[in-house]
C-alpha positions in Angstrom: 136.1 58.7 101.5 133.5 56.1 102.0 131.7 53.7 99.6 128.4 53.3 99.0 129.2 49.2 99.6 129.4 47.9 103.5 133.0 47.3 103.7 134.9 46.9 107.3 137.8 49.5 108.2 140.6 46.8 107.7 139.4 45.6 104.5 142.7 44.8 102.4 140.5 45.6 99.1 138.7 48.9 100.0 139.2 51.9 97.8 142.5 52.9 98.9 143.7 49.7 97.0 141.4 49.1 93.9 143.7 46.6 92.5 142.8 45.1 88.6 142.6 41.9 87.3 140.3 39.7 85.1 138.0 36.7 85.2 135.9 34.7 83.7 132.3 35.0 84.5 129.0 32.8 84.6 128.7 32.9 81.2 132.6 32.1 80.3 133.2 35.8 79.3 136.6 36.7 80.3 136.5 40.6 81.4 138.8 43.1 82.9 137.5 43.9 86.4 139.0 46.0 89.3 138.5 44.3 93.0 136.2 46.1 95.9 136.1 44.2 99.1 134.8 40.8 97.9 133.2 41.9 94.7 135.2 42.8 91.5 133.8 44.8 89.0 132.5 44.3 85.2 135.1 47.3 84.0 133.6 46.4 80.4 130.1 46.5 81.3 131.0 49.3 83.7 132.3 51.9 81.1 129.8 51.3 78.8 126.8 51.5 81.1 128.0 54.7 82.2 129.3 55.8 78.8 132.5 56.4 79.9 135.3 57.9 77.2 137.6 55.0 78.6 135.0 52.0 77.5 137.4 50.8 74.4 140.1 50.2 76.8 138.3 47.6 78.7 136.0 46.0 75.8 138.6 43.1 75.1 139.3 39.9 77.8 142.4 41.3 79.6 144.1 44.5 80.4 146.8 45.0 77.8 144.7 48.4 76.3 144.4 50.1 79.8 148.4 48.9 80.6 149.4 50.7 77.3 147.1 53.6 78.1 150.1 55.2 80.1 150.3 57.0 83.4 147.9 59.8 82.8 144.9 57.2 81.7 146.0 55.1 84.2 145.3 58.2 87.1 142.0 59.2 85.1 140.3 56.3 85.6 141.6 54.7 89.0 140.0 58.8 89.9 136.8 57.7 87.7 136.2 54.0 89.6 137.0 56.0 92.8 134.0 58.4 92.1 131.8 55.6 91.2 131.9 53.6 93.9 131.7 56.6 96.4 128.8 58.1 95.1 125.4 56.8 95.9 124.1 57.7 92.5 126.1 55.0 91.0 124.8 52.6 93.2 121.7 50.8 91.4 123.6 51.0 87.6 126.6 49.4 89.2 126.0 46.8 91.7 124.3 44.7 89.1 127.9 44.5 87.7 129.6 43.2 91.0 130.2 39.2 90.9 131.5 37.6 94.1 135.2 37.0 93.9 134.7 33.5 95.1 131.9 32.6 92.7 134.3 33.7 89.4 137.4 32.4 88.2 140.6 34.5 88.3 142.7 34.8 84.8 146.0 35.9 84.1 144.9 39.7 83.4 147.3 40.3 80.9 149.6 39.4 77.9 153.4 38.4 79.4 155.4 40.1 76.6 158.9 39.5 78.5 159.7 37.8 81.5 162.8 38.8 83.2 163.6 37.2 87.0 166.5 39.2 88.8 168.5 38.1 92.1 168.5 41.3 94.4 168.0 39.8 97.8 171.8 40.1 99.7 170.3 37.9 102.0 169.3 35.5 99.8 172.5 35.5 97.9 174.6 35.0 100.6 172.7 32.2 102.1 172.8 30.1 98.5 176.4 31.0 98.1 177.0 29.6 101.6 175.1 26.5 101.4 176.4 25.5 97.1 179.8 26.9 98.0 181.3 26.5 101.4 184.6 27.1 100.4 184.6 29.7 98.1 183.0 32.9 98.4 179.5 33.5 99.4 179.2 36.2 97.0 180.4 36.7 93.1 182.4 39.4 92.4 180.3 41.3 90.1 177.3 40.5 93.0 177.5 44.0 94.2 178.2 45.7 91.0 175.4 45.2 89.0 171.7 43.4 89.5 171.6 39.7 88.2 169.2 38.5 86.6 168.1 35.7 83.7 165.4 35.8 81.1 162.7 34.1 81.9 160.0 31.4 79.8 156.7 34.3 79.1 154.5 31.6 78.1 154.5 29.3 81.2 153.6 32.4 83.3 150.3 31.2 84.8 147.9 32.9 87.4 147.6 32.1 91.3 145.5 28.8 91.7 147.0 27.1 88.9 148.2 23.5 90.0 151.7 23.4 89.1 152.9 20.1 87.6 156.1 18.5 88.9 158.8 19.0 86.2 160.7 16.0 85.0 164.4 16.6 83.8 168.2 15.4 83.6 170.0 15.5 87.4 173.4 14.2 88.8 173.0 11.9 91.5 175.6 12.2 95.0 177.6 9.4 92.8 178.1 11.3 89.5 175.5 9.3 87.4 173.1 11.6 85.6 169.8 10.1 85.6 166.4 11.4 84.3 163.1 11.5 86.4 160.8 13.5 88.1 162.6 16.6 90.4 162.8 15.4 93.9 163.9 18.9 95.3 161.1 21.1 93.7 161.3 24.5 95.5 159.8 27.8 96.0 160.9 31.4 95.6 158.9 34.0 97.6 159.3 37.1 95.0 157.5 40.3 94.2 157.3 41.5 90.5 156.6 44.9 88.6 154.3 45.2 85.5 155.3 47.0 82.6 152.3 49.4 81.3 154.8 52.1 78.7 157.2 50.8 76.5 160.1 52.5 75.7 162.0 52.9 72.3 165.0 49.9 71.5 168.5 51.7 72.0 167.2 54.0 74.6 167.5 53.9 78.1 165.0 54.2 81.0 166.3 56.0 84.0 165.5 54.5 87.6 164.0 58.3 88.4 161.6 57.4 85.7 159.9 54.3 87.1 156.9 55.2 87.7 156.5 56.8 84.1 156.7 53.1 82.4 155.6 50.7 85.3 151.9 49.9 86.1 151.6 48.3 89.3 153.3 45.0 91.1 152.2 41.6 92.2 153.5 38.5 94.3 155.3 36.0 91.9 156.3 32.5 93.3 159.1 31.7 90.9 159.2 27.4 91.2 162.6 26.0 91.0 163.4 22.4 90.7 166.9 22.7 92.4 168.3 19.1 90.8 167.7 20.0 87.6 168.5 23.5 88.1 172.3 22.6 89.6 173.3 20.4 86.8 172.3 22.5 83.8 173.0 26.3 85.6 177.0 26.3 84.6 177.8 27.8 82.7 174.6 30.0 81.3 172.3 29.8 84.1 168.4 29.0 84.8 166.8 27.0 82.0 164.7 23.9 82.7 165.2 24.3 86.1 162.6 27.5 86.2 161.0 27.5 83.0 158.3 24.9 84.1 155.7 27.3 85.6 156.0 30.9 87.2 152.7 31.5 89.2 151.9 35.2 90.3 148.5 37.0 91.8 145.6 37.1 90.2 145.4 41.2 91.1 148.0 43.6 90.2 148.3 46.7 92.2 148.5 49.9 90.8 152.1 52.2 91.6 149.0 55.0 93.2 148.2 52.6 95.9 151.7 52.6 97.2 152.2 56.1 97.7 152.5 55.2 101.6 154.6 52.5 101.3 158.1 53.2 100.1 160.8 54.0 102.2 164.7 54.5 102.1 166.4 51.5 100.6 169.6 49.6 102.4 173.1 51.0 102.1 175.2 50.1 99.5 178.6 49.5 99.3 180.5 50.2 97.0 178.7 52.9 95.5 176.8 52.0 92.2 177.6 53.3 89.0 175.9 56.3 88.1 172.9 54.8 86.6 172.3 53.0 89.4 172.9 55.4 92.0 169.5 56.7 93.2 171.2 59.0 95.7 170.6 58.8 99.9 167.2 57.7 100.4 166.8 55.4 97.7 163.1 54.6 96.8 162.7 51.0 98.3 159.0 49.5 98.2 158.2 48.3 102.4 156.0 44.7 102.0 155.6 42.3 104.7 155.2 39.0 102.9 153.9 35.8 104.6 155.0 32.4 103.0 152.2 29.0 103.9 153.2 25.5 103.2 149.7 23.5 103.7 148.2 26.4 105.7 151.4 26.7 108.0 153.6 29.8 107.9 156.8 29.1 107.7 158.3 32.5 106.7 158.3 36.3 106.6 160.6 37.8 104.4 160.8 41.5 104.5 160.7 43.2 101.3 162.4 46.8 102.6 165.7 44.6 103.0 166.1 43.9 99.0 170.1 45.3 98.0 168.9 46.4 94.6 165.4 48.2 94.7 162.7 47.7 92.0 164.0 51.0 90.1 167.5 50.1 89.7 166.3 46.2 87.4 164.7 48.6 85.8 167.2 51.5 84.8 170.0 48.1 84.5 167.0 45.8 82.2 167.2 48.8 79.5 171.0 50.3 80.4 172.3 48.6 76.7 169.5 49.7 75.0 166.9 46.4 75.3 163.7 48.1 75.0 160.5 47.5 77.2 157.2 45.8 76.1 153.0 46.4 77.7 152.8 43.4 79.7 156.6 43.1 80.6 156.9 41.2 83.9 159.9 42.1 85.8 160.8 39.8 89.1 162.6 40.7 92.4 163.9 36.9 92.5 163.9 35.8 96.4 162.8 37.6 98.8 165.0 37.3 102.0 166.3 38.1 105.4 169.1 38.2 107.3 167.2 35.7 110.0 165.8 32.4 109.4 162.2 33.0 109.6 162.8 35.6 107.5 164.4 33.4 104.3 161.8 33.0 101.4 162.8 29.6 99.7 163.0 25.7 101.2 166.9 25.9 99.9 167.4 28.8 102.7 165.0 26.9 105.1 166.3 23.8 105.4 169.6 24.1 104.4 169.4 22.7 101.1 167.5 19.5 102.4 169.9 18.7 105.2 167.5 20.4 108.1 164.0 19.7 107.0 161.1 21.7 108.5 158.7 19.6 110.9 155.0 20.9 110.1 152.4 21.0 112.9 150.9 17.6 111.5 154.4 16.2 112.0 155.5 15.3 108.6 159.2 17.0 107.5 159.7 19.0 104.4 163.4 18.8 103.1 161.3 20.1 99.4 157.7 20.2 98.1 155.9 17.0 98.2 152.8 16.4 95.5 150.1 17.5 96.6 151.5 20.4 98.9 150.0 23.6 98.2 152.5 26.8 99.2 150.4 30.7 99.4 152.0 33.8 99.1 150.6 36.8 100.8 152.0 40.4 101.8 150.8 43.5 102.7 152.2 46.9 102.5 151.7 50.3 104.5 148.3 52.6 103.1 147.0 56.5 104.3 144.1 54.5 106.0 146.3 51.6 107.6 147.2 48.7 105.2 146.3 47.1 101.6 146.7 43.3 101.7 148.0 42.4 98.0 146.6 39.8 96.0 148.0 35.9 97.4 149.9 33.8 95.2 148.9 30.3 95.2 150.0 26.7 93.9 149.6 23.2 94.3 151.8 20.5 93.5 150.8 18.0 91.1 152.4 14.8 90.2 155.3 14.5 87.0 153.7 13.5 83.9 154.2 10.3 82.8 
């Protein structure tokens, strides 16, 4: 298929992407728009010019109709947009309806009903346990067992190019004294996150076979961790203050029908899961090659494929005691790491907890984020046509409040 707009063969947006998302136009209207090339689409002005049956579910600012439309709906109209933009009929009632993505500003496209942030990266795991707890084991017993995961803050969810404002909380200094002050080891956590279109019923379970049936697309997430704070308060309940700051993700969310091409047999487990988490030999696991900038410097590629527990199984474990799913549920990967260095997704893994800081081509050192650094999430993932490029994640640092 071709579109009647000029768009080049390697375009990360084309139509075999089409990912959705919503802004806030010229006029300060927010509206839900899907993304062509450089241009995203009124999807409000869209159906009703062309009188579409679907209009109602894009007349509001955000996306939470279409999400709770379900999986047909969803495959209707990603086919309708498809049609539009391929034939030249559409051309002159639609192109007035194309805004620059540059020229508009990016909003979160949906409601976050739940935000839950798992820890599925062995890699990952194992380099924290290593670095926290040199004599013990790198790995909890349960580790392998079950997907971890805490519940997240919903309301400090914010979209890519938000400026993320240094958190301020209690820490223990290397002395014992607990002191209160801005975090001087604010992190990042390269992540990737699933979008929760169908609910299901509380006290019911949803089966990792039935993914695709209840989720409506993924993004990058960039999961900010102030590691002070974080190691004082984690024992013995977990992440609080720590994470609940800010939790930037991308401004676009790619539909599950994009990534037809791009899943692929997930890594050997051992021991065997329990039954509902045993998806069987070949194991659905979702192939992304991210990219991590600090100040327009890449400093990593983590590789996605590698992730122990695979995007299904938080699912099937999120409901497994009956905890029921919500339109707008945002589910998280946690880090996303390798077994290599240049692979490790978070300045903890990188340098070593602070003790190896990075050198950056302008020769200043990053133990952790200084204010004003800005970090970019990118990744891209395997299409029929070649690759998609998903939507970047981006954040700046800003000074604590005072």
């Amino acid at each position: 298929m071709t579109s009647w707009l000029e768009l080049a063969d390697d375009e990360p947006f084309g139509l075999e992407h089409l990912p959705y998302g919503a802004v806030e136009g010229p006029a300060g209207r927010r509206v839900p728009v899907v993304r062509i090339g450089p241009w995203a689409l009124d999807l409000s002005a869209a159906s009703a010019e062309l009188s579409s049956s679907h209009a109602p579910l894009f007349a509001g600012g955000s996306l939470d109709p279409f999400l709770a439309a379900g999986g047909p709906t969803w495959r209707r109209v990603r086919a309708l947009i498809t049609h539009w933009l391929t034939e030249a009929a559409y051309r002159p009632l639609l192109e007035p309806l194309l805004m620059p993505v540059a020229e508009v500003a990016s909003v979160l496209p949906f409601t976050v009903a739940d935000y839950v942030d798992f820890y599925a990266s062995e890699a990952h795991a194992t380099n924290v346990g290593r670095i926290l707890r040199p004599d013990g084991a790198a790995l909890s017993p349960n580790w392998k067992h079950l997907p971890i995961g805490y519940h997240g803050r919903a309301g400090t969810v914010v979209v890519s190019g938000t400026d993320v404002r240094r958190p301020s909380g209690q820490a223990r200094a290397t002395d014992g004294t607990i002191t209160f002050g801005p975090s001087r080891r604010l992190d990042i956590e390269a992540e990737v996150a699933f979008v929760v279109g169908t609910g299901s019923e509380l006290g019911s379970r949803v089966a990792a076979g039935a993914f695709a049936e209840h989720v409506f697309g993924i993004c990058l997430l960039n999961d900010w961790s102030a590691r002070d704070i974080q190691a004082w308060e984690y024992v013995p309940l977990g992440p609080f203050l720590g994470k609940s700051f800010a939790t930037s993700v991308s401004a676009w969310i790619t539909p599950l029908d994009a990534l037809s091409a791009a899943w692929t047999a997930a890594a050997a487990r051992d021991p065997q899961p329990l039954p509902y988490l045993d998806e069987g030999s070949g194991s659905p696991a979702l192939d992304l090659a991210i990219e991590v900038s600090l100040n327009g410097e890449v400093i990593s590629h983590p590789p996605f494929a590698s992730m122990y527990w695979t995007l299904p199984q938080l699912l099937a474990h999120l409901t497994v005691n009956g905890a029921s799913l919500r339109t707008g549920d945002l589910v998280a990967s946690g880090t996303v790491s390798g077994r290599e260095p240049h692979e490790w997704g978070s300045l903890l893994e990188l340098t070593r907890n602070g003790a190896a800081p990075l050198t950056l081509a302008d020769g200043t050192r990053r133990g952790f984020l200084q204010d004003g650094d800005e970090v970019v999430i990118t990744a891209s993932a395997r299409a029929p046509g070649g690759r998609i490029g998903l939507g970047e994640v981006r954040g700046r640092i800003v000074s604590a409040a005072v």
